[in-house]
C-alpha positions as CSV (number, residue, x, y, z in Angstrom):
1,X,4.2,-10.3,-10.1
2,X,4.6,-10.4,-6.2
3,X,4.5,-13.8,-4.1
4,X,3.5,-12.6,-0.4
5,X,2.5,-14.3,2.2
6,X,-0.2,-16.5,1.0
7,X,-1.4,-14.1,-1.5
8,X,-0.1,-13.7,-5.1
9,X,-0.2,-10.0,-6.7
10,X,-0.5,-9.0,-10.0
11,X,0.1,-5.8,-11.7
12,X,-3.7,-6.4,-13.0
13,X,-5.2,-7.1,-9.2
14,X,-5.0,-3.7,-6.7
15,X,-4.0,-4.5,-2.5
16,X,-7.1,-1.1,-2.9
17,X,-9.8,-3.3,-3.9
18,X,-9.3,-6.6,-1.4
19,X,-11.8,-6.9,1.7
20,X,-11.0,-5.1,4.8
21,X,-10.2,-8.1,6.3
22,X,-7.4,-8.8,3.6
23,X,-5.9,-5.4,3.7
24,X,-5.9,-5.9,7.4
25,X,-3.9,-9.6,7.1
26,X,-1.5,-7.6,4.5
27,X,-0.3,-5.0,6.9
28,X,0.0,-7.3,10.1
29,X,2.3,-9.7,7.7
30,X,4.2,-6.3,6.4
31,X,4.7,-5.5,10.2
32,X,2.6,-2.1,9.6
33,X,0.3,-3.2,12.5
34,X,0.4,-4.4,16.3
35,X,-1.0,-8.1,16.3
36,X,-3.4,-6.0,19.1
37,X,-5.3,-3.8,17.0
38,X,-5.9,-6.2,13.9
39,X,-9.3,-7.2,15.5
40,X,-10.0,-3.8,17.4
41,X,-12.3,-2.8,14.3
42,X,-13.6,0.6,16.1
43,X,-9.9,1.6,15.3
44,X,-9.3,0.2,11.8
45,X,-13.1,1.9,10.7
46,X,-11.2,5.1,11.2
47,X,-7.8,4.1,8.9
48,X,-8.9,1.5,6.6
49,X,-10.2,4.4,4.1
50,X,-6.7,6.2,4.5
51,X,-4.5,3.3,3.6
52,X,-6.7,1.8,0.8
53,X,-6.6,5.4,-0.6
54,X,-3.1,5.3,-0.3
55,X,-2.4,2.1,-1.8
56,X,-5.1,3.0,-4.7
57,X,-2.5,6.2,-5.1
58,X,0.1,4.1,-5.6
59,X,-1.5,1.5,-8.0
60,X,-3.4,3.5,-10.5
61,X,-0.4,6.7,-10.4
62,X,0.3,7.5,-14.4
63,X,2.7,10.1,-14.8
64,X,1.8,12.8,-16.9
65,X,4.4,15.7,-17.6
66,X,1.6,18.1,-18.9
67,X,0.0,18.3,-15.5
68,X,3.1,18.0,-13.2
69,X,2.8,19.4,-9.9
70,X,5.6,20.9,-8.1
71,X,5.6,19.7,-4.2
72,X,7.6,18.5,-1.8
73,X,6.6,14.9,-1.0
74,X,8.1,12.2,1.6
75,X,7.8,8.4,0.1
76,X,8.5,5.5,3.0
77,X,9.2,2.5,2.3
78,X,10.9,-0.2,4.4
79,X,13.6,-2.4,3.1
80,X,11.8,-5.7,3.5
81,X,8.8,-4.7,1.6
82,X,8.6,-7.2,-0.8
83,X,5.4,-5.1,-2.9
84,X,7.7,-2.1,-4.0
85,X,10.9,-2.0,-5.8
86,X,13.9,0.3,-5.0
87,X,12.7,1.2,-8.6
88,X,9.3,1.7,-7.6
89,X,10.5,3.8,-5.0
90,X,13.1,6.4,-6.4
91,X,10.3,6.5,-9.6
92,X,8.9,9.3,-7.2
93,X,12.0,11.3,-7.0
């Protein structure tokens, strides 16, 4: 369980499945967004798919050695996000 900014997360409740307008709030509070663009909606239409898609990756990933896939792959993560453990993190290595 996650306390953010005004918003409490469960492993049981996905960041993929709030309203736009949620995910939006969520990554101006995380800093992934200029205060400017969180109301220019003709720019968000184009990104909003792309990180809920990402953040459904991340909720709903089930590691399953039968179908491993060998690739090289670059995780970010910044050390003040509170939603992802180091854990979390290196889980990808």
């Amino acid at each position: 369980m996650f306390q953010g900014k005004g918003r409490l997360i469960t492993k049981k409740e996905f960041i993929s499945d709030w309203t736009d307008e949620e995910l939006i709030k969520k990554i101006v509070e995380l800093g992934g967004l200029h205060n400017r663009l969180k109301n220019n909606w003709e720019f968000l239409d184009l990104f909003i798919p792309v990180i809920r898609n990402d953040y459904r990756i991340k909720e709903t990933y089930n590691h399953n050695i039968e179908n491993e896939v060998e690739t090289k792959i670059t995780v970010i993560s910044d050390k003040y996000d509170e939603s992802t453990s180091m854990q979390e993190i290196l889980g990808w290595k």
